[in-house]
C-alpha positions, 0 to 999 in steps of 0.5 A: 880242271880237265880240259873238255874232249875234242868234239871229233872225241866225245862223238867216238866216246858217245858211239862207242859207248851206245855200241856197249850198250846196244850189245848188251840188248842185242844178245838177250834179243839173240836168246828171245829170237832163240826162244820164239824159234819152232815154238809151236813144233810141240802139241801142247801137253797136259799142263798146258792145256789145263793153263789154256784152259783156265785162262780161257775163262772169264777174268772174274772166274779166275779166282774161283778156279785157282783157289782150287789149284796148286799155284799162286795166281799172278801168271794165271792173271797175266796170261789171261791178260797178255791172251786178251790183247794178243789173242789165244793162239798157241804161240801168243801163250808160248810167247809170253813165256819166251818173253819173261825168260828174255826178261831173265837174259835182260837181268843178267846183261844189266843188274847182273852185269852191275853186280859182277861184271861183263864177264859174268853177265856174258856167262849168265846169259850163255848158261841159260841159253845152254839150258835144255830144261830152261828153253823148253819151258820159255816155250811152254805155257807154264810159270816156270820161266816167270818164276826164274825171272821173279826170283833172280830180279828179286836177288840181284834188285835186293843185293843191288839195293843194299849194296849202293841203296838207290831207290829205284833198285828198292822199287825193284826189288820190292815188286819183284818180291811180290811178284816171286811170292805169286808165281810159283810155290818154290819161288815163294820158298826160294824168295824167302832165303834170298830174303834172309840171306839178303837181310844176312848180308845187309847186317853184315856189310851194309847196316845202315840198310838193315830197316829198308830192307826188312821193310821191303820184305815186310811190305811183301809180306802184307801184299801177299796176305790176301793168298796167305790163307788160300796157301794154308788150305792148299797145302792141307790139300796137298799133305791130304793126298798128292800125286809125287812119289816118295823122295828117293836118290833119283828123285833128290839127285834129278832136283839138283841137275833139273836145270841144266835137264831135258823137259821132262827128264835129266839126263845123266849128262846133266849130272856132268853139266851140273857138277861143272857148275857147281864146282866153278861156283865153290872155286870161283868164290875162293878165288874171289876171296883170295883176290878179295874182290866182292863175292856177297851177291854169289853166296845168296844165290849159291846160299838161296839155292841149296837151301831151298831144295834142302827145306823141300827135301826135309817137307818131304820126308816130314809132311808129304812129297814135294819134289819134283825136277821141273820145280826147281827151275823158279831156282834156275837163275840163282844156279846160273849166276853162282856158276857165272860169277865162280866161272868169271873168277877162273883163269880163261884156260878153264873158262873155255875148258867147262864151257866146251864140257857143257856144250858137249852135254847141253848141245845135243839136247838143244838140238833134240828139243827143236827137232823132237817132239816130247810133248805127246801126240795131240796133233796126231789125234786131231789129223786122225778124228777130224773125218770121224767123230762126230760133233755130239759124240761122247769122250770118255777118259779115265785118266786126268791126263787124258781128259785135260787134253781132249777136253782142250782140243775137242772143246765141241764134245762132251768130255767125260771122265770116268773115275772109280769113288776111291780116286783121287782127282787132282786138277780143277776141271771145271775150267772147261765148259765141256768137260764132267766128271763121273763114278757111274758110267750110267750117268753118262748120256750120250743121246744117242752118240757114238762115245769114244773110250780113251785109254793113255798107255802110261796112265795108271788107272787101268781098272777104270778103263776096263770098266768102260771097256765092258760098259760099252761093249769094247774088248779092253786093250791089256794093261801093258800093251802099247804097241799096235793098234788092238782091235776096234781100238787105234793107237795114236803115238809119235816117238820120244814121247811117253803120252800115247792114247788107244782111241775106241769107238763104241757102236752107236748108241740106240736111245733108250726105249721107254722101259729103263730096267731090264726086263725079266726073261721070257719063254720065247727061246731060241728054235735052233738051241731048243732043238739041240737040247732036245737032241741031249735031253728028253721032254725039254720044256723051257722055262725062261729066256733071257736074250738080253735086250739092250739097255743103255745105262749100263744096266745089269740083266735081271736076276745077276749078281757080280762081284766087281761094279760094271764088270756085267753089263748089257752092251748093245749087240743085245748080249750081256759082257762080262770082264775081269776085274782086279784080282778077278769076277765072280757072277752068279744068276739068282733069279731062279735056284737049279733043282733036279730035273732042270739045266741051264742053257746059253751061248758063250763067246770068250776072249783072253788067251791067258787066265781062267774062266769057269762055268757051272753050278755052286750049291746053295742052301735051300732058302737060297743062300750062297755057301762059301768054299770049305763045308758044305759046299759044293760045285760042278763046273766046266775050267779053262785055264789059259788053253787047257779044258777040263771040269771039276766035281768039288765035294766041301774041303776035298782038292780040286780034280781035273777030269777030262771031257770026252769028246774031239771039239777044241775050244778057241777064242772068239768063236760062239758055243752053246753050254748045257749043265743039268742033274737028275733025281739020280744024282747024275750031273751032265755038261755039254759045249757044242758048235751051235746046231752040231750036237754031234761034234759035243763035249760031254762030261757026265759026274756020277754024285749022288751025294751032291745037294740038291739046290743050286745057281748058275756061277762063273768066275774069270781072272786073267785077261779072259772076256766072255760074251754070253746070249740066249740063257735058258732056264729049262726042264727035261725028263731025262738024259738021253742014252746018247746025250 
C-alpha cells in the first residue's frame, strides 16, 4: 500500500491541480469577455429586429408568431425569458448570445478536453475565437451561436456516453439533443447525422451501448413531436416559394467556408482558412490511426459536417433552395473540433506553421468586425428623424427589410408596407403592434400626417416604390441610384454596409373633404390659358376644366384610364402625376371623345432625362372603342425621345415619321408648358407648346390629313425614367385655326 503524501505535498498537488482547472474556466471567460466587448457598436440589422420583436410580445403569443416563421421555437422562448429577467436593451439580446457561445468554448475546454485532450481543447477554443463569422453572431440576437452549442454538446456529451457510459454524460446528451432539434432547422439536420454516425460508432466499438443510445435518440424523438408536424407545413411553405437563390459554385463554395467568414460574406481567405482546417483535419486523423490513438469522436464530427451540408445540397436541387452561408454555423463546432483534434495529431512545427496561416487570414477580419460596421445604418436614421418626424406620421416601406427595421426603431408610428398582390412576404409581421401591410396605397390613412416613403437602395422591389412615389406625389429616386441625396429624398447610409435607405417626406396631407370621389371637370377655366387659345384659335369656347382638385386616397381624375395600377394619381399640389411603370404607361382621357372643331388643352411639367413620352390624340371607332396599332388606327402626337422633339402623323400600318416642329422654344425638364392639339372639318391637325402667356414664342405643327377619322381621345405614353405633371385639362371648341396660330 502507497504511503500518503507529506502534508506540505498533497497541499501543492491540490493547488496545482485547482491551478489546472482554473485555466480551463479562465480562458473560455477570456472568449465571453472577447464576445461582450463593443457588442452594441453595430445598429441591429433586419433579422435582429424582427427577433427583438417578436420576443418582445407576450409569452403566450409566442407560439402563434413562430408556427408562422422558419425556425424552431426553443431560443425564441429563452430570449423571450432571459429579456424578462435582464431587461430588452440591446446588449442584454446580444449577451445572451455571447453566453451560449461561451457555453461552446466551456464544452471545448471540459467534455472536448475529455474526449481528446489539452492540446486540442486549447485548438478548439482558439479557432473558435479566430472565427469572424463565429464572434460576429455571439453578438447578434439570432440562434446561430446557440445552435453551434446545442449541436456540439449533443456530439462530445453522445460520443462521451457511449464511450465510458456515465449517466450524466446520457443526461447530457439527451438535452442537448433536444435542445439542437429546437433551435435551428440545420441543427436538426446536423443532430441527426451526429445521431447516426454516434449509434455507427456504439455498434462498432461499444455494443453494450447500442440500446441507451437508440433510446436517448428516440426520447428525442418524442420530445420533439409536439413541432414535428408545424415543421411539415413550414417546410410545404418554404418548397412553396422562398427567398434563397438558385444553388450555384458560390453559393456551395460559401457553405463550406462560411464559418471561418465574415458576417454576411466570406471572404476568399476563408477559403485559405478553410482549407487549412480541413487538411489538418484528414492528416490529422491518419496520424492517429498510424499511432493508433482514438480518433472515433473526429470522424462523427468530420463525418456529421459534411454530410449535412451534402443532404442541403441534394434539398436543394431536388425540392427547393436551401442554402445559405450563415446556416452553416449551428455546424461550426463540429468544424472546429475535426480541425482541433487533426491539428493536435501534427508535429508543433506545423501546428504553428497553419496556426499563424489563420491568424493572417482571420486576424484582419477580427479586427474589421470591431471597428466596422456592417449591420446598416439605423442608428443614423434615428439621429437624423428624431427633430423631423412627427409622432403620428406615416412609414411607408416597400421592402420587408425596410419595414422590420423602422418598425423596431420607430415603435410610435404607423409602419406600412406597401407590396404590390403578386409579392411574395416572408416574415410574420404581425410581431409589431405598429406595423400593416397593404396592396392598395389607398388603404393607407394617414389622418391627416406627413407619410414618409422609405426606399432601401438594395431592395429589389422597385416598382413597388414607384408606385408610392407617384402615389404621394414624390419624384421617384432611379432604380440604380444610391449615391447622394435625390431631391426632397435623403440618403442615410455608412460605409461597409449594404443597407442604405432614401428617406422621403410627402407635403402634409390635407383631410379629405366631404366628397371622396373625383369630381367631374367644370367650366370655370383658367383666364390666362383661355387667353392663349384664343390668341391660337378663333371663337374659343370651353367646354370643361378639370384642375384636378386633390383627393387623398390615391384616387384617379374623372374620365382617365391607365395602363399600370396607381401610375395616374391625384397628388396634393391639386394636379394629377403620372409615372412609368415597368415596361411603360399608357393613359388615356375617355370622359369625352375629340371631333372636328374641338382641342384638347393643358399644362405639363416633365421630369427624366432619359426615356420617351408622347403626347397627342389616337382614333377611335365611333362608339368609343380603343383601335390597337395595325389597320385602322390612327394617331397625331407630340414624341420626346431623351432630348430630341418631334411629332408624328401615323396612318394604320405606315412606319412612324418624325417631323419637326417649327419654331425656337427648347423644351427642358421640370419647367411648365401649355399643350393644345385640335383638327378641323378640313382635315387640318394642329399642336402648339408654349411658356404660359407667351404664345409668341410657341412650337407649331400643323398635319395636312384629310383622311384621318374623325373621332378620337387624348393619349399619352411614358417609358424611361420620364415623370409628367399635368394641370388645367381643357376640353375646348373653336371655329377655326387662326391664319397665325
Amino acid at each position: 500500500m502507497a504511503s500518503p503524501l507529506p502534508a506540505p505535498a498533497a497541499v501543492r498537488e491540490k493547488w496545482k491541480s485547482r491551478l489546472a482547472n482554473s485555466i480551463w474556466i479562465l480562458l473560455p471567460l477570456l472568449g465571453l469577455a472577447f464576445f461582450l466587448y463593443r457588442n452594441t457598436h453595430e445598429s441591429a440589422w433586419v433579422d435582429e429586429n424582427w427577433t427583438l420583436g417578436v420576443s418582445s410580445t407576450s409569452f403566450a403569443s409566442l407560439w402563434g408568431h413562430l408556427t408562422k416563421d422558419y425556425n424552431p421555437p426553443l431560443y425564441y422562448y429563452l430570449l423571450w425569458l432571459f429579456r424578462w429577467i435582464f431587461g430588452p436593451s440591446l446588449f442584454a439580446a446580444r449577451a445572451f448570445s455571447a453566453l451560449t457561445s461561451f457555453g461552446l468554448l466551456l464544452l471545448g475546454a471540459w467534455p472536448f478536453r475529455r474526449a481528446c485532450g489539452n492540446t486540442a481543447a486549447l485548438l478548439f477554443m482558439a479557432l473558435a475565437v479566430l472565427s469572424p463569422a463565429y464572434v460576429a453572431y455571439a453578438q447578434d440576437v439570432r440562434m446561430y451561436s446557440m445552435a453551434a452549442f446545442a449541436v456540439f454538446g449533443m456530439a462530445v456529451y453522445l460520443y462521451l456516453a457511449i464511450r465510458d457510459g456515465n449517466r450524466a454524460d446520457w443526461v447530457k446528451a439527451l438535452l442537448f439533443t433536444i435542445l439542437a432539434m429546437y433551435v435551428h432547422i440545420y441543427a436538426l439536420a446536423g443532430a441527426f447525422f451526429v445521431g447516426v454516425y454516434s449509434l455507427l460508432y456504439a455498434v462498432i466499438v461499444h455494443r453494450k451501448r447500442i440500446v441507451p443510445c437508440i433510446a436517448v435518440l428516440g426520447v428525442s424523438f418524442v420530445a420533439f413531436l409536439p413541432w414535428l408536424f408545424v415543421l411539415i407545413g413550414q417546410i410545404q411553405k418554404a418548397a412553396g416559394r422562398y427567398w434563397i437563390p438558385p444553388l450555384d459554385q458560390n453559393i456551395m463554395r460559401d457553405a463550406i467556408v462560411y464559418p471561418l467568414g465574415m458576417k454576411f460574406f466570406a471572404p476568399e481567405t476563408a477559403s485559405v482558412a478553410a482549407a487549412v482546417i480541413l487538411i489538418a483535419s484528414v492528416a490529422g486523423l491518419f496520424a492517429a490511426m498510424r499511432k493508433a490513438k482514438p480518433y472515433a469522436f473526429a470522424v462523427i464530427c468530420f463525418l456529421a459536417f459534411f454530410s449535412t451540408t451534402e443532404f442541403m445540397f441534394v434539398v436543394s436541387w431536388v425540392v427547393r433552395p436551401f442554402v445559405w452561408g450563415r446556416y452553416m454555423l449551428p455546424l461550426a463546432g463540429l468544424l472546429f473540433a475535426a480541425g482541433a483534434f487533426g491539428l493536435a495529431q501534427l508535429r508543433r512545427v506545423i501546428v504553428v506553421h497553419a496556426m499563424a496561416v489563420l491568424m493572417i487570414c482571420e486576424v484582419p477580419f477580427l479586427i474589421a468586425l470591431y471597428t466596422n460596421r456592417y449591420g446598416g445604418p439605423m442608428t443614423e436614421v434615428v439621429e437624423y428623424l428624431k427633430d423631423k418626424i412627427g409622432p403620428g406620421d406615416v412609414i411607408v416601406s416597400t421592402d420587408e427589410h425596410s419595414m422590420v427595421s423602422f418598425s423596431h426603431y420607430f415603435p410610435d408610428n404607423p409602419n406600412i408596407l406597401y407590396q404590390r398582390p403578386d409579392s411574395a412576404i416572408y416574415m410574420e409581421l404581425t410581431v409589431f403592434p405598429n406595423a400593416g401591410i397593404v396592396t392598395d396605397l389607398r388603404e393607407i390613412d394617414a389622418g391627416g400626417n406627413r407619410v414618409w416613403v422609405v426606399r432601401m437602395c438594395s431592395g429589389a422591389n422597385y416598382a413597388a416604390y414607384a408606385d408610392a412615389a407617384a402615389y404621394y406625389g414624390l419624384d421617384p429616386v432611379p432604380e440604380f441610384t444610391c449615391r447622394q441625396d435625390y431631391g426632397s429624398a435623403k440618403l442615410i447610409s455608412i460605409p461597409n454596409s449594404w443597407w442604405a435607405y432614401y428617406l422621403d417626406p410627402s407635403p402634409p396631407i390635407v383631410p379629405p373633404a366631404a366628397t371622396e370621389t373625383p369630381v367631374p371637370p367644370s367650366a370655370s377655366p383658367s383666364g390666362e390659358m383661355l387667353e392663349d387659345l384664343r390668341r391660337m384659335f378663333s371663337g374659343v369656347s370651353v367646354r370643361s376644366q378639370d384642375d384636378f382638385p386633390y383627393i387623398p386616397g390615391g384616387a384617379m381624375p374623372h374620365g382617365w384610364t391607365v395602363s399600370a395600377a396607381h401610375s395616374l394619381q391625384l397628388i396634393p399640389e391639386n394636379q394629377v402625376f403620372i409615372r412609368t411603370a415597368e415596361p411603360y404607361t399608357v393613359f388615356f382621357y375617355e370622359g369625352e371623345m375629340i371631333t372636328p372643331q374641338t382641342g384638347i388643352a393643358f399644362s405639363f411639367e416633365y421630369t427624366g432625362a432619359s426615356g420617351t413620352f408622347t403626347l397627342g390624340m389616337d382614333a377611335v371607332t365611333p362608339g368609343g372603342g380603343k383601335i390597337p396599332q395595325g389597320p385602322g388606327f390612327h394617331s397625331v402626337a407630340m414624341k420626346m425621345e431623351n432630348a430630341n422633339l418631334s411629332a408624328h402623323a401615323i396612318r394604320e400600318t405606315d412606319p412612324e415619321t418624325a417631323e419637326a416642329f417649327q419654331g425656337g422654344l427648347a423644351l427642358m425638364e421640370n419647367t411648365w408648358y401649355e399643350f393644345a392639339i385640335g383638327f378641323d372639318d378640313r382635315g387640318t391637325y394642329v399642336i402648339r407648346i408654349w411658356e404660359p402667356g407667351n404664345t409668341d414664342g410657341r412650337l407649331t405643327y400643323d398635319c395636312d390629313c384629310r383622311a384621318f377619322p374623325a373621332t378620337y381621345y387624348f393619349v399619352g405614353f411614358m417609358e424611361g425614367t420620364r415623370s409628367l405633371r399635368m394641370d388645367n385639362f381643357t376640353i375646348f371648341d373653336f371655329q377655326d385655326i387662326s391664319e397665325d396660330g
